[in-house]
C-alpha positions, 0 to 999 in steps of 0.5 A: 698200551701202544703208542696211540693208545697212549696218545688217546688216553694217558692224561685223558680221563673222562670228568669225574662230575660230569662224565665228559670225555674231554676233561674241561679246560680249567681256567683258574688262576688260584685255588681254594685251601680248605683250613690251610691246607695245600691241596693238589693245586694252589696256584695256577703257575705251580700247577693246573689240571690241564696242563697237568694232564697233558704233562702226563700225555707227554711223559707216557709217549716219552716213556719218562720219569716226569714232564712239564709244559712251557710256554714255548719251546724256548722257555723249556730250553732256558729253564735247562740251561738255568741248571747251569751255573757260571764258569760252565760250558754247554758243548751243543751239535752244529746243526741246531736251531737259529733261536737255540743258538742265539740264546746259548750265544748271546744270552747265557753267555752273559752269565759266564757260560761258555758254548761250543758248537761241534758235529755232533755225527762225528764222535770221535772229534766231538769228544775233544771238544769236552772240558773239564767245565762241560756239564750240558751236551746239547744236541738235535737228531734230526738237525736243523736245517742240514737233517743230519743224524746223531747217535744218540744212544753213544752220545749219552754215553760220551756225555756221562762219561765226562760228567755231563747231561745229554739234553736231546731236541726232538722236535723233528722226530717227535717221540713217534720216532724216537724216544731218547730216553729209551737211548739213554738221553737225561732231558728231551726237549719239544717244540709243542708248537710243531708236531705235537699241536699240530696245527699252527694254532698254539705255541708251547714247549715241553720237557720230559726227563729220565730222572725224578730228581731231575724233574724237581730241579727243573719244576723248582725253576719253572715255578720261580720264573713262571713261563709255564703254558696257559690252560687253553694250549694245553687243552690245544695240545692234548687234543693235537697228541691224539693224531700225533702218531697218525699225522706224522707217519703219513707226512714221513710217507710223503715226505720221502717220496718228495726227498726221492723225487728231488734227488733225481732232478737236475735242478737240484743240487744236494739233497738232505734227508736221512731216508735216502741210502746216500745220507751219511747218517741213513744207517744210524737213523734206521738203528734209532727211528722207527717206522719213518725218517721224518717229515721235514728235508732240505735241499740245495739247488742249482743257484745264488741266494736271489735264485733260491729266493725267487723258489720260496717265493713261488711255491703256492702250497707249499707256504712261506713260513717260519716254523714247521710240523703242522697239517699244512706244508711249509718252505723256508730259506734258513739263511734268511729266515729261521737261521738268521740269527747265526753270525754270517761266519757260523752259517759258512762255516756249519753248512748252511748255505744261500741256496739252501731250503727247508721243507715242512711237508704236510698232509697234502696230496704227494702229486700236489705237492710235487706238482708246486715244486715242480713249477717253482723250481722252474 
């Protein structure tokens, strides 16, 4: 089947009893085990039917081995970082998400694992970064917030080859336009709250592996630390997957006729989005991402940090919010917002400038949208 194919109908069987076409949201918290015998559910943070079928969902769009469902997208990248032991060291891309750089910073580093930021476009310097230690690559294509672009398919490569994992956050893709997996990637991690739900009504993660083996490592933590996700946003999620290829093409539509726009406007400084020829990772990203180069961009503009303020501040559309994905538009300053958590000399040092902003482009009329820009900028 398709993709959205896929979408509308792995994980989505009509109920058995009752013949519906949505399965119902099952809300128990445990479950009857006739003689003592185990059944397919026992308990709902080891299993339950709706997350069950939505993890099927998630494992057919990313073509995977297994997939499991967590409560936030930071919980599905602590249980990674879990298969981690002292003395081990995660080599993770520069441009990655403020909440994925404070966890590898300040909390599994409390256990004795050690973290490397490096550009992750740039293979050949990344590659000196590995230690005899390395045995998780983190890395985000594309990154957050400078949308830079990273091979994947030769990332996983040079991971392997020095005896470590490859886990890829394809939150900003989603697997409508890439599917790391299929690149040789072990783990793909998601934010469900973005693009897969949808709609900024649920908060979710998810991971989906190449390997079974992996899968039951994984479950095993999961089902001893308990952040799994709660069957109504799962119910939440399945249904968001169902528009999920549809929503995000015609954002990616939008999207690069907004990033075209901004290019040529001399209020702005730099624009960051792999669709346009001038991105340093625009011929990589058309070898790896199919039908569209995402919806999410970033710019600079001709200003300080105050300036750059004052635009977030003023849009009337676009909203100012943390988060991205969903069917409403969203702008951000990263410096002050979602890559706050940053020590201030890793935001210099890694690109992410005071008059940087971050746009999440939704399903609003393109004119509208340039329309709000527009009047902010001035």
């Amino acid at each position: 089947m398709k993709f959205r194919t896929l979408a509308i109908h792995a994980g989505n069987k009509a109920d058995r009893e009752t013949g519906a076409v949505v399965p119902p949201i099952h809300i128990a918290s445990t479950y009857v085990q006739p003689g003592g015998k185990r059944g397919a559910f026992d308990y709902s943070r080891s299993g339950n039917p709706t997350r069950s079928n939505v993890e099927q969902t998630l494992n057919a769009l990313e073509n995977g081995k297994g997939a499991l469902a967590f409560a936030s997208g930071m919980a599905a990248t602590h249980c990674v970082t879990m298969l981690l032991e002292s003395n081990d060291h995660v080599l993770a891309g520069a441009d990655i998400y403020g909440g994925t750089y404070r966890l590898f910073h300040d909390i599994i580093s409390r256990g004795g694992v050690s973290v490397s930021l490096a550009d992750s476009t740039r293979l050949d310097t990344f590659a000196g970064h590995f230690s005899s230690r390395t045995r998780l690559v983190w890395i985000e294509s594309p990154g957050n917030p400078q949308m830079t672009i990273t091979d994947i398919r030769a990332c996983a490569e040079l991971a392997h080859d020095h005896g470590a994992l490859l886990a890829v956050d394809n939150t900003f893709a989603t697997p409508v336009l890439t599917r790391p997996l299929e690149l040789g990637a072990d783990i793909v991690m998601h934010s469900a709250t973005k693009y897969l739900g949808g709609h900024s009504d649920l908060l979710g993660g998810a991971l989906v592996v190449r390997d079974r083996e992996l899968w039951e490592q994984l479950y095993f933590t999961q089902n001893a630390t308990g952040a799994v996700l709660s069957p109504f946003d799962s119910f939440l999620l399945s249904r968001g997957l169902k528009t999920l290829e549809l929503r995000v093409r015609e954002q990616s539509n939008t999207a690069h006729r907004l990033a075209e726009w901004l290019e040529a406007d001399v209020r702005v400084a730099r624009v960051m989005y792999p669709g346009l020829p001038g991105h340093p990772g625009h011929q990589t990203a058309q070898r790896q991402m199919e039908g569209g180069m995402g919806a999410m961009l970033s710019f600079e503009i001709n200003g300080d940090f105050e300036e750059t303020k004052r635009v977030v501040y003023s849009t009337r559309l676009f909203q100012l919010a943390v988060s991205l994905g969903a069917v409403e538009s969203l702008i951000e300053q990263p410096a002050g917002m979602s890559h706050a958590s940053y020590a201030a000399e890793d935001r210099t040092k890694h690109g992410i400038t005071d008059n940087l902003i971050r746009l999440s482009v939704g399903l609003e009329d393109f004119e509208d949208l340039r329309e709000d820009l527009d009047q902010a900028l001035n």
